[in-house]
C-alpha positions as CSV (number, residue, x, y, z in Angstrom):
1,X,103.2,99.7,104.2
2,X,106.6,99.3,103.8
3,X,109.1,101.3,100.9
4,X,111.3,98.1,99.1
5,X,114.4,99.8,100.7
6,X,113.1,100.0,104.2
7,X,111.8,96.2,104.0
8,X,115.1,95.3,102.3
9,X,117.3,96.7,106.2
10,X,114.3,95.0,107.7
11,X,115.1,91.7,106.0
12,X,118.8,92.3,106.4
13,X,118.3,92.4,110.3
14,X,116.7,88.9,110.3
15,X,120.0,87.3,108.9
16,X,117.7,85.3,106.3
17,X,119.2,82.5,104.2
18,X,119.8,82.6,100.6
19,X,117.1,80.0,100.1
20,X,114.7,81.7,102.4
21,X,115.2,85.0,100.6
22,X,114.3,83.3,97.4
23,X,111.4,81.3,98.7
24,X,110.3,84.7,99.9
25,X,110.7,86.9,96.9
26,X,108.2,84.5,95.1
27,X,106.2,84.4,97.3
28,X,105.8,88.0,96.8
29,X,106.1,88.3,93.0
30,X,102.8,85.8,93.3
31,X,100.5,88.3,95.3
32,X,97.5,87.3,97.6
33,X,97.3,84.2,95.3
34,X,99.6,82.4,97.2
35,X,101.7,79.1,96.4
36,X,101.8,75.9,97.1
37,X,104.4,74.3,98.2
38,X,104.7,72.2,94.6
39,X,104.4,75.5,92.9
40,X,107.5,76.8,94.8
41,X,109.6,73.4,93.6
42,X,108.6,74.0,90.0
43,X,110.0,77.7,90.2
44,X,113.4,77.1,92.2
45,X,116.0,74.0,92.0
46,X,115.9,73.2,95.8
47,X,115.2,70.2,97.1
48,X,112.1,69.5,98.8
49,X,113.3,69.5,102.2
50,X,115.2,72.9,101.7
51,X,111.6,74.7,100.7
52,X,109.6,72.8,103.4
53,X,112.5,74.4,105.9
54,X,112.5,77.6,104.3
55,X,108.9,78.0,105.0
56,X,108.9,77.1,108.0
57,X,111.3,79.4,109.1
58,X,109.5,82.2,107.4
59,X,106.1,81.2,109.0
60,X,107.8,81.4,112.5
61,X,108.9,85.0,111.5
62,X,106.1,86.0,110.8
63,X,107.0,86.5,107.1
64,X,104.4,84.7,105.2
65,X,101.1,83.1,106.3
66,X,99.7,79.7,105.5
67,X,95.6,79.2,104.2
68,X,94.0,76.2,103.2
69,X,93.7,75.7,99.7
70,X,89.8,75.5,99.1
71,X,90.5,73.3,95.9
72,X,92.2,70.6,97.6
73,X,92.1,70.9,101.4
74,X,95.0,68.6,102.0
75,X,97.1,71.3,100.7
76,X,98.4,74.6,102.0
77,X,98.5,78.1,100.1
78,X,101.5,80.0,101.4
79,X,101.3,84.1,101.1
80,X,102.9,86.7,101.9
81,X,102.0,88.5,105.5
């Protein structure tokens, strides 16, 4: 596991927007619970687009991982890797 500081250099290296920064910092504020996408647009002022590409840019860096949501299976939980 990871110290704050040495994931903070870690994070600096991958040249991560603002947005995805934020996105990713609640994501891990909110645990192994995970969120779901309409979770994250009640917490931040982005529009919906902004998350959907903040996410996706954070699942392709391996940053976060994405589980079905077992109450409503048309939904994804997001959570931190």
């Amino acid at each position: 596991m990871m110290s704050d500081i040495e994931l903070q250099e870690e994070l600096k290296s991958m040249k991560l927007t603002k947005s995805q920064m934020i996105v990713l910092d609640i994501l891990r504020s909110s645990g192994q619970d995970g969120v779901t996408p309409k979770q994250l647009l009640d917490k931040v002022s982005f529009a919906p687009r902004t998350v959907r590409y903040a996410l996706r840019k954070l699942l392709k860096k391996s940053l976060i991982k994405r589980v079905p949501c077992l109450q409503d299976m048309r939904q994804w939980i997001y959570v931190p890797a």
